[in-house]
C-alpha positions as CSV (number, residue, x, y, z in Angstrom):
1,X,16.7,4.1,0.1
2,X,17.0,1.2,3.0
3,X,17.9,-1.7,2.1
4,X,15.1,-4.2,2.2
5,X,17.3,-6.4,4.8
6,X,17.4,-3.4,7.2
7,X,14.0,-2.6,7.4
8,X,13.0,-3.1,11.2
9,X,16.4,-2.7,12.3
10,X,17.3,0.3,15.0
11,X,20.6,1.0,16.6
12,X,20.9,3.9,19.2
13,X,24.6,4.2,21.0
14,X,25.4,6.6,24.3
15,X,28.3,7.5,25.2
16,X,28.4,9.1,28.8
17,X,31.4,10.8,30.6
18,X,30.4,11.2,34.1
19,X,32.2,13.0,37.2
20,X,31.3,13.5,40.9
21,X,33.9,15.8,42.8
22,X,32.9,15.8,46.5
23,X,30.3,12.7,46.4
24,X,29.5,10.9,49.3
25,X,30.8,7.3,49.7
26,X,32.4,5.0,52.3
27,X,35.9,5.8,53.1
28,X,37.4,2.0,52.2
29,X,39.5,1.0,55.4
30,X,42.5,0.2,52.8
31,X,42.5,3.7,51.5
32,X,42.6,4.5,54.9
33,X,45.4,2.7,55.8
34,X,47.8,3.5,53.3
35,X,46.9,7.1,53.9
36,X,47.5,6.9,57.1
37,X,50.9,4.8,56.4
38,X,51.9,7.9,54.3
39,X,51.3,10.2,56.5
40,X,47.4,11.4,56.9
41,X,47.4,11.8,60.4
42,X,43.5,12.5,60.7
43,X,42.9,9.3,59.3
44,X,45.0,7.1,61.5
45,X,42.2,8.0,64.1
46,X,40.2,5.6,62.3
47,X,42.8,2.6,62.4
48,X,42.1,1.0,65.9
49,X,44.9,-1.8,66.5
50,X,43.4,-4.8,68.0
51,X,44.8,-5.5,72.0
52,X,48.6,-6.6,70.9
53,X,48.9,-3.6,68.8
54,X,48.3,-5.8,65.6
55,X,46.3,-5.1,62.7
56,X,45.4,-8.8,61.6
57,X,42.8,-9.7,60.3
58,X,40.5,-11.7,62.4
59,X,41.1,-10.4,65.3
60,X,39.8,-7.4,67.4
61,X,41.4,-4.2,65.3
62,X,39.7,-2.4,62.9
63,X,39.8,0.4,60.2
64,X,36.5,2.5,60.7
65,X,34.8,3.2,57.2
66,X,32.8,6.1,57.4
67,X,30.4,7.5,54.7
68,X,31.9,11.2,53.9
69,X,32.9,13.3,50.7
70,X,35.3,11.7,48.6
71,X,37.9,13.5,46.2
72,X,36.9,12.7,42.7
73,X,34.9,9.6,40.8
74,X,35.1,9.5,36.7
75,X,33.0,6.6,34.7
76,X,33.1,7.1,31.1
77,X,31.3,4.5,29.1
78,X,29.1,3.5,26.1
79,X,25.5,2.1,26.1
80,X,24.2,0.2,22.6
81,X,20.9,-0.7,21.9
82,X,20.1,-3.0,18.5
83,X,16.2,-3.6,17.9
84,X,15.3,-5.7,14.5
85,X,11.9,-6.9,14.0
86,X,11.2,-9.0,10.5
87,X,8.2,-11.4,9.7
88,X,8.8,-14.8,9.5
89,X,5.4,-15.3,7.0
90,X,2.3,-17.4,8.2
91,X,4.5,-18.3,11.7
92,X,4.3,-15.0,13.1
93,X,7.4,-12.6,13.7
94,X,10.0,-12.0,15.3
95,X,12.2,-9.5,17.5
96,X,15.6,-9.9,18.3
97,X,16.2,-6.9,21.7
98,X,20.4,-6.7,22.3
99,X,21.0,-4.5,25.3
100,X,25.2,-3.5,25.4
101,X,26.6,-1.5,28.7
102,X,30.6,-1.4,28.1
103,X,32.7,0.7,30.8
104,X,35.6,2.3,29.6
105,X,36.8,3.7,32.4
106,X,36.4,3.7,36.5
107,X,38.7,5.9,38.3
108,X,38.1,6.6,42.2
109,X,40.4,8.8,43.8
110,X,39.5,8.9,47.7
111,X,41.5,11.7,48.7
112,X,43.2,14.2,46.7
113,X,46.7,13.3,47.6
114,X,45.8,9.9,46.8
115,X,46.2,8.0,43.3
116,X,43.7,7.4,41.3
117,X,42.1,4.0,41.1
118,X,41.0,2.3,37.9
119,X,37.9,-0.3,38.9
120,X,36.4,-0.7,35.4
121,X,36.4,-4.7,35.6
122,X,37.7,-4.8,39.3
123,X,36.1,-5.4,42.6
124,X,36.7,-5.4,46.6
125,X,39.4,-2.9,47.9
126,X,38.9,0.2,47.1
127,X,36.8,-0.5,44.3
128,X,34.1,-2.5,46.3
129,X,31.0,-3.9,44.3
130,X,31.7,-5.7,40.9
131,X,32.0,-3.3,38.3
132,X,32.0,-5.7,34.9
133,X,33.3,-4.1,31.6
134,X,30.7,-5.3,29.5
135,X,27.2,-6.7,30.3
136,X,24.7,-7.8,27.6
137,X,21.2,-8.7,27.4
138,X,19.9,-10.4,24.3
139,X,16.3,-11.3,23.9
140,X,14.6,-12.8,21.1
141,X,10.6,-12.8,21.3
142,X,8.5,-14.9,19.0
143,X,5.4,-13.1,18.1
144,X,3.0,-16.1,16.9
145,X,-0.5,-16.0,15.3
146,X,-1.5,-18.4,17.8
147,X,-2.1,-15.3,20.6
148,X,1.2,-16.9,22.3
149,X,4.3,-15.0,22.7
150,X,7.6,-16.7,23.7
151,X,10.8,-15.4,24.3
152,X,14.5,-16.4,24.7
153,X,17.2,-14.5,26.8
154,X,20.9,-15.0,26.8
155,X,22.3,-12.2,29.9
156,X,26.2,-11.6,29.9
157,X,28.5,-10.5,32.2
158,X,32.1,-10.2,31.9
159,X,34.7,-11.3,34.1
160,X,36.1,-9.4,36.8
161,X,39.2,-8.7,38.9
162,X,40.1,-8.9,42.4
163,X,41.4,-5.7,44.0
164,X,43.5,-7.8,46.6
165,X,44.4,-10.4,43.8
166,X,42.4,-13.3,46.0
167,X,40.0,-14.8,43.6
168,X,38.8,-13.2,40.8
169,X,35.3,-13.9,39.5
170,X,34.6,-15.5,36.3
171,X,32.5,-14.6,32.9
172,X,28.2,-15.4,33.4
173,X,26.1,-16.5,31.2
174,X,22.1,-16.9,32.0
175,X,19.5,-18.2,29.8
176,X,15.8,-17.5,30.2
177,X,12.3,-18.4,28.8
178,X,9.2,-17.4,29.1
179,X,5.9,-17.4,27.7
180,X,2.6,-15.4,27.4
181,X,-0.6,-16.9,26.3
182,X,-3.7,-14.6,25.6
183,X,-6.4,-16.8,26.3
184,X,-8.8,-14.3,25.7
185,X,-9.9,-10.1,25.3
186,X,-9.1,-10.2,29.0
187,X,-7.4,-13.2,30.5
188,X,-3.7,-14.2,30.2
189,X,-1.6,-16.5,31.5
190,X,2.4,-16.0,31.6
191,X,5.3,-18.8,32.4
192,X,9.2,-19.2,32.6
193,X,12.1,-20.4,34.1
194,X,15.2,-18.0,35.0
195,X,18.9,-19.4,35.0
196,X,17.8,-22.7,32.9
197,X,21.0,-24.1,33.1
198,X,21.2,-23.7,37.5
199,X,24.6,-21.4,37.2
200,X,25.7,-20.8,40.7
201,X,26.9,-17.5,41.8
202,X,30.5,-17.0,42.5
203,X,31.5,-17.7,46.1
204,X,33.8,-14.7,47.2
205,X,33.6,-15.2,51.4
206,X,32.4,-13.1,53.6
207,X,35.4,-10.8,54.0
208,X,34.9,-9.6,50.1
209,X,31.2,-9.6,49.6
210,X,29.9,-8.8,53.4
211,X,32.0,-5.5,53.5
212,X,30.1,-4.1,50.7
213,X,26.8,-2.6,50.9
214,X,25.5,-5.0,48.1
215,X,27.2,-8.2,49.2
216,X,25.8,-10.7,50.9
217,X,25.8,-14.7,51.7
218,X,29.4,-15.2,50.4
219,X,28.4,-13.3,47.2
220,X,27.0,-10.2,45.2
221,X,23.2,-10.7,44.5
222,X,22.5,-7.5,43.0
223,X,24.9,-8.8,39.8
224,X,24.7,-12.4,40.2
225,X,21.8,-14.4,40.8
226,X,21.9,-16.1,44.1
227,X,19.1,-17.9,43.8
228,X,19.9,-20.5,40.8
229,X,17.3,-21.6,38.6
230,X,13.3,-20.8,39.7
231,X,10.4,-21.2,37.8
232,X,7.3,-18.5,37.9
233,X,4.0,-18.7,36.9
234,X,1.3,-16.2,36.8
235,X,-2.6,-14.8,35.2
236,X,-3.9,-11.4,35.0
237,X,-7.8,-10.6,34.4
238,X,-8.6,-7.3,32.7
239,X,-12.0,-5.5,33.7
């Protein structure tokens, strides 16, 4: 028998141990260096010293990063999903919606000669893009008798490490409502506001986030939002 206080309740977990031999990726111009420094001759054809012979940065050399295969990438991870749904009497009910996405591991190795890498909460370097340990999305949605749904979300995301130990970025937390009022069989009107609380993005610089694929303007909008707090509004008509 369930208990009656676990009725509504649902709990899936993943786990997923993932690896690529061979994959296509950029070539990161400090892999390439320090191959080349311990003796990859191919890949010191890439390193182009800038008119003095130096390799500063800022100035006109340059370590060509070229998309091509790469030794071996492992991610092993879990993914947890909680549902629990309970009435709340005459006032409606309610479901509480926890997304969990936790990396164990991140290991690149660019060549096979090369070490391996751990990235799991590290970015820039070799490990480019911001790979957080743990992200979390809990939502709790307010089914009222009233034909109005509201809903409340808390999004997570862990801190992580810089590569080249410059500035690492801290812990985010976003909050979001919304609602959704059925006015009638075939009208509805929706409203919210994303990032209540304004949080800025972290501000990396260009040299981190612009030499990813997914950075831009200083930062990394694909995990942070750029764009601080915006409201939307909207209405659909069914027919």
């Amino acid at each position: 028998l369930t208990p009656s206080f676990l009725e509504g309740f649902s709990l899936t977990i993943d786990y997923y141990d993932i690896e690529i031999e061979d994959g296509i990726g950029l070539f990161s111009p400090e892999g390439q260096l320090i191959a080349c420094i311990e003796g990859n001759d191919a890949l010191c054809d890439n390193v182009q010293r800038g008119a003095t012979g130096n390799l500063w940065v800022g100035s006109d050399a340059r370590v060509s990063a070229i998309s091509q295969n790469l030794a071996v990438e492992q991610i092993t991870g879990y993914d947890i999903v909680a549902t629990y749904d309970f009435d709340i009497g005459r006032w409606g009910s309610i479901n509480l919606h926890d997304v969990l996405a936790y990396i164990d591991k991140w290991t690149t190795q660019e060549t096979s000669d090369a070490p391996k890498t751990d990235c799991a909460g590290v970015f820039s370097g070799l490990c480019g893009f911001p790979a957080p340990e743990v992200r979390n999305n809990l939502r709790a949605t307010w089914i009222t008798p009233w034909r109005v749904t509201t809903s409340a979300q808390w999004r997570y995301i862990s801190s992580v490490d810089d590569f080249s130990g410059i500035r690492d970025l801290r812990s985010a937390n976003y909050f979001d409502i919304s609602a959704l009022w059925d006015v009638t069989d075939w009208a509805q009107l929706r409203a919210g506001v994303n990032n209540v609380t304004d949080k800025a993005p972290p501000i990396v610089g260009s040299t981190a986030a612009d030499n990813s694929v997914f950075g831009e303007g200083n930062t990394f909008p694909g995990m942070y939002d750029a764009t601080g707090r915006y409201f939307f509004i909207g209405a659909s008509l069914n027919y």
